[in-house]
C-alpha positions in Angstrom: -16.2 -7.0 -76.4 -16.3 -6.2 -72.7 -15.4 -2.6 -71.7 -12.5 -2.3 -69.5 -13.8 -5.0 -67.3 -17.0 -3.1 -67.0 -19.3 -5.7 -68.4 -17.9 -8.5 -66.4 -18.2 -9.6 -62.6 -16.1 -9.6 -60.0 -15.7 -13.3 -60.2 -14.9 -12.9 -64.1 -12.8 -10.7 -63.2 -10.9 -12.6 -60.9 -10.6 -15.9 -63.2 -9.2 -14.0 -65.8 -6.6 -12.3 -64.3 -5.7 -15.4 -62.7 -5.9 -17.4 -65.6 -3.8 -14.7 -68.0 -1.2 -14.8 -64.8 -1.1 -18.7 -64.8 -0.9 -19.0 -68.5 2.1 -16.6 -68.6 4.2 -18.5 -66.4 3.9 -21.6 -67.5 2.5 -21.4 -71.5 0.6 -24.2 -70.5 -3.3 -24.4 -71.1 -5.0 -23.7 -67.6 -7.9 -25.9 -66.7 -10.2 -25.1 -63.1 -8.9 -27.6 -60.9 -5.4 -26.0 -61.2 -6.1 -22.8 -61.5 -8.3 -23.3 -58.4 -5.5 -25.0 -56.3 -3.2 -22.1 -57.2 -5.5 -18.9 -56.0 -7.8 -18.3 -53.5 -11.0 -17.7 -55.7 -13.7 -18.6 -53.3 -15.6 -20.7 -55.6 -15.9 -24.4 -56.4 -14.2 -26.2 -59.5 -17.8 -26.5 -61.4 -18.3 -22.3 -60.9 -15.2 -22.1 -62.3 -15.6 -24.2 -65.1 -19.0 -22.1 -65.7 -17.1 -18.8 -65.4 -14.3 -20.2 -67.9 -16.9 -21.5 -70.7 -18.7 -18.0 -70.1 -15.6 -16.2 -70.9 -15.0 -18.1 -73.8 -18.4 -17.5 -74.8 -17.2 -13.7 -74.7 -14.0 -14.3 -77.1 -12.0 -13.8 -74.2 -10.4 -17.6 -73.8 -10.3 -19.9 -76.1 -9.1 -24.2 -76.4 -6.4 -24.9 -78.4 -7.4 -28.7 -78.3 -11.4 -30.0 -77.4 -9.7 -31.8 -74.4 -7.2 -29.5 -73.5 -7.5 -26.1 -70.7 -7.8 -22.6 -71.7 -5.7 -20.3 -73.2 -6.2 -16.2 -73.7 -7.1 -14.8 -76.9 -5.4 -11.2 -78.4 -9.0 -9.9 -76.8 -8.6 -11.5 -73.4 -5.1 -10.1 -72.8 -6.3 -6.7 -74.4 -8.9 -6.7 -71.1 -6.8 -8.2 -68.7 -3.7 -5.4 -70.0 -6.4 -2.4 -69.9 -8.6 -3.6 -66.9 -7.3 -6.4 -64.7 -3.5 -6.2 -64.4 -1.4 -4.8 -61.5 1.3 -2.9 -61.9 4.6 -2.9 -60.0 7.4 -1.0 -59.7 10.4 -2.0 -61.2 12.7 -4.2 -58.6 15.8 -1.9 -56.7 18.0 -3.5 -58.7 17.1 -3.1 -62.1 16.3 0.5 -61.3 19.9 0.5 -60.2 20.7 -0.9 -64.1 18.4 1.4 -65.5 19.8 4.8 -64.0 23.4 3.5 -64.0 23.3 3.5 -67.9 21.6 7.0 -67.6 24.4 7.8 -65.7 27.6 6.8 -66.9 27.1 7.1 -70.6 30.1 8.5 -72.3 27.5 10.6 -75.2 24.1 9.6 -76.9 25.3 7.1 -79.3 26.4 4.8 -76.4 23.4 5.7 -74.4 20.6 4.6 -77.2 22.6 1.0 -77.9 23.3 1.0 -74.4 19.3 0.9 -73.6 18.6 -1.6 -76.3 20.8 -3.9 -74.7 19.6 -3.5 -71.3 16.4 -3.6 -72.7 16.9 -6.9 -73.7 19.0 -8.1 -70.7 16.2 -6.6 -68.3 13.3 -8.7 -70.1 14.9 -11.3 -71.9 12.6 -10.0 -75.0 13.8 -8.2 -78.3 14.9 -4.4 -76.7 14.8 -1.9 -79.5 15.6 1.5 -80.1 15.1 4.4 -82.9 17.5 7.1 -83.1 16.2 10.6 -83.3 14.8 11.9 -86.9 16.3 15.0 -88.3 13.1 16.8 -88.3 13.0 16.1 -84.3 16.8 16.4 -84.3 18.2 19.2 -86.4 21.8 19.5 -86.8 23.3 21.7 -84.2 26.8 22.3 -85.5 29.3 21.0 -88.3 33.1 20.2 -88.2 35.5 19.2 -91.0 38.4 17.1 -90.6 41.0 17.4 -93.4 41.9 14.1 -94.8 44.4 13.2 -97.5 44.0 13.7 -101.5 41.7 17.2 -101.1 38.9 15.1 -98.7 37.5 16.0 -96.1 35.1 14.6 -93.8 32.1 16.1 -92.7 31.0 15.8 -89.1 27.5 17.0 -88.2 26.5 16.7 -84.7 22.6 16.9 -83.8 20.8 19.4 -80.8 20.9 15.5 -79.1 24.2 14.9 -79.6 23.8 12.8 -82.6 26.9 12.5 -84.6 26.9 11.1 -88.5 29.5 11.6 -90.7 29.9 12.7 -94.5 33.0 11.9 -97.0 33.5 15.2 -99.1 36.3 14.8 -101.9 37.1 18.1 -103.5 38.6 19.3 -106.6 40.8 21.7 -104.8 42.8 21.7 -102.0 41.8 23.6 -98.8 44.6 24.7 -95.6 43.7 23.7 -92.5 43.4 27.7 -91.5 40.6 27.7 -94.6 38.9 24.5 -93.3 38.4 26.3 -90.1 37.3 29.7 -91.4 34.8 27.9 -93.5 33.7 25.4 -90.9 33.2 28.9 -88.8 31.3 30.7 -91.0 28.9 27.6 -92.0 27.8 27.2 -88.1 27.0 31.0 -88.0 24.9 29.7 -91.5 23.8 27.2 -89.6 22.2 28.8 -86.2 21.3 31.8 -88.5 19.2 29.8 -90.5 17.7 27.5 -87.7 16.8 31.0 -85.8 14.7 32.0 -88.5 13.4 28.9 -89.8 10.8 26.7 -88.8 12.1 24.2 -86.0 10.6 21.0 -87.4 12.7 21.7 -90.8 14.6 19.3 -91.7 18.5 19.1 -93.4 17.3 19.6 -96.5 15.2 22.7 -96.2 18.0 24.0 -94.3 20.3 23.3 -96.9 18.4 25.5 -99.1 18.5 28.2 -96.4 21.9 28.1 -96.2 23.3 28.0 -100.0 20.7 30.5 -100.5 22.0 32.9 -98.0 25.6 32.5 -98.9 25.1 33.1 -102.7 23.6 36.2 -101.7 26.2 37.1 -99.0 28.8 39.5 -101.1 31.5 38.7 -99.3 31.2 35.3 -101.3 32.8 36.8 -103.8 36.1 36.0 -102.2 38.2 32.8 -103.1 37.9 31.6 -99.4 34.2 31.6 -99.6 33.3 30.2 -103.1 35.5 27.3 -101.9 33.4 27.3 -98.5 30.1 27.4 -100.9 31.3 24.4 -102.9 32.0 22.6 -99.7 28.7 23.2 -98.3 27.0 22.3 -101.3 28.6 18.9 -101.5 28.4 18.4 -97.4 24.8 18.8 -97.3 24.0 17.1 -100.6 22.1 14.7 -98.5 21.0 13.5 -95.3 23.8 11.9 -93.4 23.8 8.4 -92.6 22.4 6.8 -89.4 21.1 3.7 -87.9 17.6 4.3 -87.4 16.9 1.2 -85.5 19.1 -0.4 -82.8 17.7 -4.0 -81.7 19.1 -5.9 -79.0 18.2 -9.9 -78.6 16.0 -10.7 -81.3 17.2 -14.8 -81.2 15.4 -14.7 -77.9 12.3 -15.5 -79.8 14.0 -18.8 -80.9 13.5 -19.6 -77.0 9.8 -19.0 -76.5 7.5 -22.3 -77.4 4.9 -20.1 -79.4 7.9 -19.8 -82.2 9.2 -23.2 -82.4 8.0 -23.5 -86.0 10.9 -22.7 -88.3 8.8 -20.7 -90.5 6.6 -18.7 -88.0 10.3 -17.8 -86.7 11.9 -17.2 -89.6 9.2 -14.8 -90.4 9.7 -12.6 -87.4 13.3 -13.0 -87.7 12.7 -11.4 -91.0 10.4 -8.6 -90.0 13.2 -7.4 -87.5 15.5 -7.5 -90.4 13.8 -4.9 -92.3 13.4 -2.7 -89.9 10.6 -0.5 -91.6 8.4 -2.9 -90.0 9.2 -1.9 -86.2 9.8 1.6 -87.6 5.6 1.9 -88.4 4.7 0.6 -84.8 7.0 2.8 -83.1 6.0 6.4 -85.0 2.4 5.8 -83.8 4.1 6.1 -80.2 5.8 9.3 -80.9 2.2 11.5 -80.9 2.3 9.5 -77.1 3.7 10.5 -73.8 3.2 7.5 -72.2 3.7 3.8 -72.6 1.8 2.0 -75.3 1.3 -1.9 -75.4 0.2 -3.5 -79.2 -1.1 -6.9 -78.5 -1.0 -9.3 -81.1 -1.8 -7.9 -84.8 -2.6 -4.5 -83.0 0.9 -3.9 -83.9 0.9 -5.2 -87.4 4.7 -5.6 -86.5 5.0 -8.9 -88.2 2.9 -11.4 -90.6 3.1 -14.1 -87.6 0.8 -13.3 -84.8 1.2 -14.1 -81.0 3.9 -10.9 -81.0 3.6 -7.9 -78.7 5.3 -4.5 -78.4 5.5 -2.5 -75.3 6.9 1.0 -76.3 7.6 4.9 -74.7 8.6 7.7 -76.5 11.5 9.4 -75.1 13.0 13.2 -75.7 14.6 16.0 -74.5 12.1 19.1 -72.8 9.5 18.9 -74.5 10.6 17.6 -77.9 9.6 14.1 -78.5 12.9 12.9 -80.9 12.6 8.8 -80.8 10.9 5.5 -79.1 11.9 2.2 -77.0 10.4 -0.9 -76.9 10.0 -4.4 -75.6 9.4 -6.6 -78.2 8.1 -10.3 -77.5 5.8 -13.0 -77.4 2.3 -12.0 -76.3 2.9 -14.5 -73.3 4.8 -11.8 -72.4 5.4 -10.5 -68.1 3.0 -7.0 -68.7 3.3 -6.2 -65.2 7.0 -6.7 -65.0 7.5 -5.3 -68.9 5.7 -2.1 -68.9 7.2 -0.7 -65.8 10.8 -1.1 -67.3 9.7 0.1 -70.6 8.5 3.3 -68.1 11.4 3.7 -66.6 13.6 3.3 -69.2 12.0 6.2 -71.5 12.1 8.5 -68.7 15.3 8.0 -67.6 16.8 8.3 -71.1 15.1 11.5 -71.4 16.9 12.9 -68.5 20.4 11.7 -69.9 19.9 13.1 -72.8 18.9 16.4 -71.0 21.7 16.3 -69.0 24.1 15.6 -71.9 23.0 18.8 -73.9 23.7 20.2 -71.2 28.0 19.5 -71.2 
């Protein structure tokens, strides 16, 4: 395959990018006199046909019918995506949308679903978002909220702001004044333990830490605090729940010609069901701190090709704690996509400065 449009002329160049332009906008096959009427390519409708088979030659075009124009393969958009394509910024107005969000959200869960759903309402393409992992996100503090029948509810809020919950039902009952003295003295557990732990731990190993340290804390001994060590045991018996991907607009799929087969769409429709599918593209994004485009089966997303994510990491500093995407047909608008996807990450990453900052 060509380098990054080092092995091909300036005239190949230019009936690439024009043709991967054309064939965007319309999803039609592109033939020469067309293409030629529509750009000012210097040449005559026979060079262009010549340039067009030679590009196919290079596996960088391809027919879908013998009688038909030309369409780009997974290799020609891969070139025309690395090599040929001009970037713009994103219009005023949807970097009006974009910081808006940033903005005015009220705490972090509404800020991730609110940037899948712009995502999607920007593009018109699949927008999609993974919450932070607990290794990236360790829990910052704990509350408990005293419920009836001896329950309580554990609420543990993440260095992001990150809030999951946890039902604990007791065997004894606890006074709101004993709640609080316990809920106290597991946060001081807590940022002990993260202080002298490694930062990348997760909840688990700082379970450990913690049940560890309060076993060997005399003051244990007392009945306060053996009913604070049952409680912690049973809070952090596992890793709270969360939603590890948000998606916004996957029916928008239904609308693109490529997926007007009922099986080719039910397939995708199923890959964003399972979401461990978009979960494996986006961590090879997190190592990243810039936008990444999978074309095609370059991101293994889905068993049905002509699919392609555009993805950022995003984070808070210099901790990298989740990713955004653009997920859609590999007809997709690269020079419009990839600037929002851009945008978006680094906005987010401001917001969510900004609101560990409150």
């Amino acid at each position: 395959m060509p380098g990054p449009g080092g092995e091909l002329d300036r005239r190949e160049r230019e009936v690439l990018r024009a043709l991967v332009h054309d064939y965007i906008v319309t999803g039609e096959p592109v033939a020469s006199q067309p293409l030629l009427a529509r750009h000012e390519l210097d040449c005559s409708p026979a060079t262009i046909r010549s340039v067009m088979s030679d590009l196919e030659a290079l596996g960088l075009l391809e027919k879908p019918h013998a009688s038909s124009g030309r369409i780009p393969t997974e290799r020609g958009y891969r070139l025309y995506v690395d090599a040929l394509l001009k970037v713009r910024p994103p219009s005023p107005q949807d970097r009006d949308r974009i910081e808006k969000l940033a903005h005015e959200a009220s705490g972090v869960g509404a800020l991730l679903e609110g940037t899948a759903d712009l995502l999607h309402a920007l593009s018109h393409h699949a927008g999609v978002v993974t919450t932070p992992r607990p290794k990236a996100d360790p829990v910052r503090h704990l509350e408990f909220v005293r419920l009836r029948e001896n329950r309580v509810l554990a609420v543990f809020v993440s260095a992001a702001g990150i809030v999951t919950n946890k039902l604990v039902q007791l065997e004894f009952a606890m006074e709101p004044s004993e709640l609080e003295r316990a809920q106290n003295y597991l946060n001081e557990k807590i940022h002990a333990a993260q202080e002298s732990s490694d930062p990348a731990a997760g909840l688990a190993e700082l379970r450990e830490r913690i049940l560890a340290d309060m076993r060997a804390d005399q003051s244990a001994l007392s009945d306060l605090l053996q009913k604070a060590l049952v409680l912690a045991e049973q809070s952090f018996s596992a890793e709270p729940a969360g939603e590890r991907v948000l998606a916004h607009g996957e029916e928008s799929f239904l609308d693109a010609p490529e997926f007007a087969d009922v099986q080719k769409a039910r397939a995708l429709l199923r890959a964003f069901a399972e979401k461990d599918r978009i979960l494996r593209v986006l961590d090879r994004v997190l190592s990243s701190h810039e936008v990444q485009i999978f074309i095609g089966a370059e991101s293994e997303f889905a068993s049905v090709p002509d699919v392609s994510v555009v993805a950022a990491p995003y984070g808070r500093g210099d901790a990298v704690l989740g990713a955004l995407a653009v997920v859609g047909p590999i007809r997709m608008n690269y020079a419009r996509v990839i600037p929002l996807v851009d945008l978006t990450a680094k906005q987010i990453s401001r917001a969510l400065a900004d609101l560990s900052d409150r």
